[in-house]
LUMKEMAR-237220 format. One record per residue (C-alpha): z, x negated, y negated. Coordinates in nm, 2 decimals, always signed. Layout:
% LUMKEMAR-237220
<r <Z X Y>>
...
This chain:
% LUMKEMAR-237220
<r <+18.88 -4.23 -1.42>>
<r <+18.56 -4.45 -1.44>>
<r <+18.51 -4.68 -1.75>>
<r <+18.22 -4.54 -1.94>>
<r <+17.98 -4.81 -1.93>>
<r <+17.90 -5.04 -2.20>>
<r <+17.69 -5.00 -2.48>>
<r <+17.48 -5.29 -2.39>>
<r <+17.45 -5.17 -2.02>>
<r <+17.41 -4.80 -2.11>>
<r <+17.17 -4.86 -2.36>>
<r <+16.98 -5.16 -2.12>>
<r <+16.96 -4.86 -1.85>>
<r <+16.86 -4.62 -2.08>>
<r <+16.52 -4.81 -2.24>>
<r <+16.37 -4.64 -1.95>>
<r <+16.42 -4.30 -2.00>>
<r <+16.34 -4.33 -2.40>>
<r <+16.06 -4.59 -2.48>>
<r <+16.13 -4.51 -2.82>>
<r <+16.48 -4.69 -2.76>>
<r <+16.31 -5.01 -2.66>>
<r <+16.27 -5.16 -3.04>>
<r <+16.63 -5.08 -3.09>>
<r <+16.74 -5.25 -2.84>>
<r <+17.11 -5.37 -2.79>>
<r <+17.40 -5.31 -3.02>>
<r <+17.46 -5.65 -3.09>>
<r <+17.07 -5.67 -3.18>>
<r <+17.08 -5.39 -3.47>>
<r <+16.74 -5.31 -3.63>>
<r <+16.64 -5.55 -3.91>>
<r <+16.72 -5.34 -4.24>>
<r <+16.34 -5.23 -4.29>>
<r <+16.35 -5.05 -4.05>>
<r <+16.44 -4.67 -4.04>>
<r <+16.78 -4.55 -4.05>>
<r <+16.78 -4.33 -3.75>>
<r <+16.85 -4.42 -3.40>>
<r <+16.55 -4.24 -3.23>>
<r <+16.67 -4.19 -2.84>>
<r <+16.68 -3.84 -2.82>>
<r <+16.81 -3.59 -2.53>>
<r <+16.59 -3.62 -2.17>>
<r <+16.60 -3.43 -1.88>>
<r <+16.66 -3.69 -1.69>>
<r <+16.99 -3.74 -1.81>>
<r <+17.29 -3.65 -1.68>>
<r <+17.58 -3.49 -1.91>>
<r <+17.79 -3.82 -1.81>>
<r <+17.46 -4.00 -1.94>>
<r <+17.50 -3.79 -2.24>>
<r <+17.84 -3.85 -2.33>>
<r <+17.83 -4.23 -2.30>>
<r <+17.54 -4.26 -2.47>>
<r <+17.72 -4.07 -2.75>>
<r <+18.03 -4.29 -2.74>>
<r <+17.83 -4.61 -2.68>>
<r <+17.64 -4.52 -3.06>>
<r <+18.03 -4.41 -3.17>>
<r <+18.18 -4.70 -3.07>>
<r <+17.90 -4.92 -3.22>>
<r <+17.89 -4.76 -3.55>>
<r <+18.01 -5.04 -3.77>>
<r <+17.84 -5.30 -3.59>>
<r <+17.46 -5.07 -3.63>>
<r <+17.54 -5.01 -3.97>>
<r <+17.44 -4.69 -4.16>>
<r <+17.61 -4.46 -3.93>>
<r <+17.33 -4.48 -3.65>>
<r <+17.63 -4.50 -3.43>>
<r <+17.68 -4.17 -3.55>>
<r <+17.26 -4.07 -3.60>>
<r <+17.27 -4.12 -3.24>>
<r <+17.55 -3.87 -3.15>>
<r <+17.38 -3.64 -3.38>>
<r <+17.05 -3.65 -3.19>>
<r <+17.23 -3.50 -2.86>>
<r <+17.47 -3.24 -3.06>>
<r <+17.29 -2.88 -2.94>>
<r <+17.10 -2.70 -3.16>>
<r <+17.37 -2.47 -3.19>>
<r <+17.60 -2.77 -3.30>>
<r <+17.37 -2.88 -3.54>>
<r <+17.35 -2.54 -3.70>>
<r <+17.75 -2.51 -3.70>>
<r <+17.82 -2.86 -3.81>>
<r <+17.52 -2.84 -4.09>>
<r <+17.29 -3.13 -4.19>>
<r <+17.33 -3.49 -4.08>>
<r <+17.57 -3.60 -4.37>>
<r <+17.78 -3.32 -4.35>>
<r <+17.84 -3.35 -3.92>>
<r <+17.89 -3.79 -4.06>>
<r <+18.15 -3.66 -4.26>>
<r <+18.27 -3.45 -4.05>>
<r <+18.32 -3.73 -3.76>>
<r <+18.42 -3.99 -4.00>>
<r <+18.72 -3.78 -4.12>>
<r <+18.81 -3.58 -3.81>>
<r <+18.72 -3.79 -3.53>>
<r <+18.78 -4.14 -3.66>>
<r <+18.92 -4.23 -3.35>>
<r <+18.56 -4.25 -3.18>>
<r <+18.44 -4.48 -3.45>>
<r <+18.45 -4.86 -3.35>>
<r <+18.69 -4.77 -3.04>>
<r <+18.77 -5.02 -2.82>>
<r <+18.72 -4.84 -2.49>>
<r <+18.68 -4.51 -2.34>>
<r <+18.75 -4.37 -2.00>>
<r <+18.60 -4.09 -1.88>>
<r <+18.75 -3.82 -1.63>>
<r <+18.58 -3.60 -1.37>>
<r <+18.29 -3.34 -1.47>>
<r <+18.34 -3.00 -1.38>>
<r <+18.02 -2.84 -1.41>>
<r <+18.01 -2.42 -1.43>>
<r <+17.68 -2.29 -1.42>>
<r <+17.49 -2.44 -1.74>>
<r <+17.78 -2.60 -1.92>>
<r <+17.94 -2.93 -1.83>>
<r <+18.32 -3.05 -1.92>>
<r <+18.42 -3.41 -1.95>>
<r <+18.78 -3.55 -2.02>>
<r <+18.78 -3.91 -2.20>>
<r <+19.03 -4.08 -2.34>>
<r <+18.91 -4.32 -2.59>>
<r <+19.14 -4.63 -2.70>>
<r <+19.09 -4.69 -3.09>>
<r <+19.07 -4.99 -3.27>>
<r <+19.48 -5.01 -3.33>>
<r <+19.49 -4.96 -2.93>>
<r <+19.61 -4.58 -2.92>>
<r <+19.47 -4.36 -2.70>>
<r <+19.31 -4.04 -2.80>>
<r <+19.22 -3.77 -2.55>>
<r <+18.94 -3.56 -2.61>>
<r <+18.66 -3.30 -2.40>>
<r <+18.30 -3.31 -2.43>>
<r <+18.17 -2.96 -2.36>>
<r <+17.77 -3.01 -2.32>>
<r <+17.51 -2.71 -2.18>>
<r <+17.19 -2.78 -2.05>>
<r <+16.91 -2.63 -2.26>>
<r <+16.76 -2.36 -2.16>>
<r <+16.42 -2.32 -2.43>>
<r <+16.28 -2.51 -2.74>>
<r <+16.21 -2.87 -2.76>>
<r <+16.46 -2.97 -2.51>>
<r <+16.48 -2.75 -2.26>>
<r <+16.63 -2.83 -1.96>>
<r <+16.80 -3.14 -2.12>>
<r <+17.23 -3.15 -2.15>>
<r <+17.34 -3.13 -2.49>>
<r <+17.68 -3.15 -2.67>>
<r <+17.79 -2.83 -2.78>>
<r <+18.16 -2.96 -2.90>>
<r <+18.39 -3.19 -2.83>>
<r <+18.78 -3.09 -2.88>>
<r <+19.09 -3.28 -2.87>>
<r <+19.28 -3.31 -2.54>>
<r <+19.68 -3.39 -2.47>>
<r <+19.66 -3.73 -2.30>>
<r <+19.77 -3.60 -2.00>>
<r <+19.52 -3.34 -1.94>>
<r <+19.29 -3.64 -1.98>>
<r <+19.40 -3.85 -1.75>>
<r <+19.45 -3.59 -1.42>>
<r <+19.17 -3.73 -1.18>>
<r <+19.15 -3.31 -1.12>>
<r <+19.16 -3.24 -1.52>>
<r <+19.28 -2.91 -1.53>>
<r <+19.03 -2.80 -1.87>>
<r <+19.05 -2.44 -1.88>>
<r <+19.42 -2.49 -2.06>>
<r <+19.29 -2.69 -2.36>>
């Protein structure tokens, strides 16, 4: 498994393929409070479904530290359209993560498996390592876009837990979970 980056790198890397991320700079560098709420990278085409998902877990694992649940705002912004409609309104899908998928908030690391890319849908293992040092596996399914506002852009459609074990097989076997 490769280490998903860190949020500081992945987020460094990614000022050029959202502008708009360049006054939000790094994680340790939170906006000033006057500023909006919202964390306003958004899904590109030029990202990659492994892109995706760290840049996901990079806002996850930085929740606390960005305050207001941008951490989470930024998630949001690459859940699918279908997602969004599923998981209802921003503070509902905050909920949601806060209560179901704590694990991802403030985590101390997170390894991501192999892709295994069918057609228009992507599948990622990780296994994330929470802030009392257990380890949580978990699949990202994302699909790339295929009309609307961001076409042609990989989206999360849901991400599920995982035993450990499927997680960690350098050939994770994801049709059994």
């Amino acid at each position: 498994m490769r280490r998903a980056a860190s949020s500081v790198t992945l987020l460094s890397l990614l000022l050029s393929a959202s502008p708009a991320l360049a006054k939000f700079g790094r994680p340790e560098a939170a906006p000033p409070a006057e500023e909006s709420a919202r964390v306003d990278l958004l899904p590109s085409p030029n990202l990659t479904p492994r892109q995706v998902v760290e840049v996901q877990l990079g806002g996850l694992g930085a929740n606390t530290e960005w305050g207001d649940n941008r951490g989470i705002q930024l998630a949001y912004n690459f859940a699918s359209p279908e997602n969004q409609a599923m998981t209802g309104p921003f503070s509902r899908f905050a909920a949601m993560v806060t209560q179901g998928y704590g694990s991802l908030l403030d985590h101390r690391d997170a390894d991501i498996g192999p892709i295994q890319v069918r057609g228009g849908e992507a599948y990622l293992p990780v296994i994330v390592t929470d802030g009392q040092g257990q380890q949580h596996g978990f699949v990202w399914v994302l699909r790339r876009q295929t009309r609307g506002r961001f076409a042609d852009c990989w989206m999360t459609d849901a991400v599920f837990r995982a035993p450990l074990a499927a997680a960690r097989s350098d050939e994770a076997q994801l049709d059994h979970i």
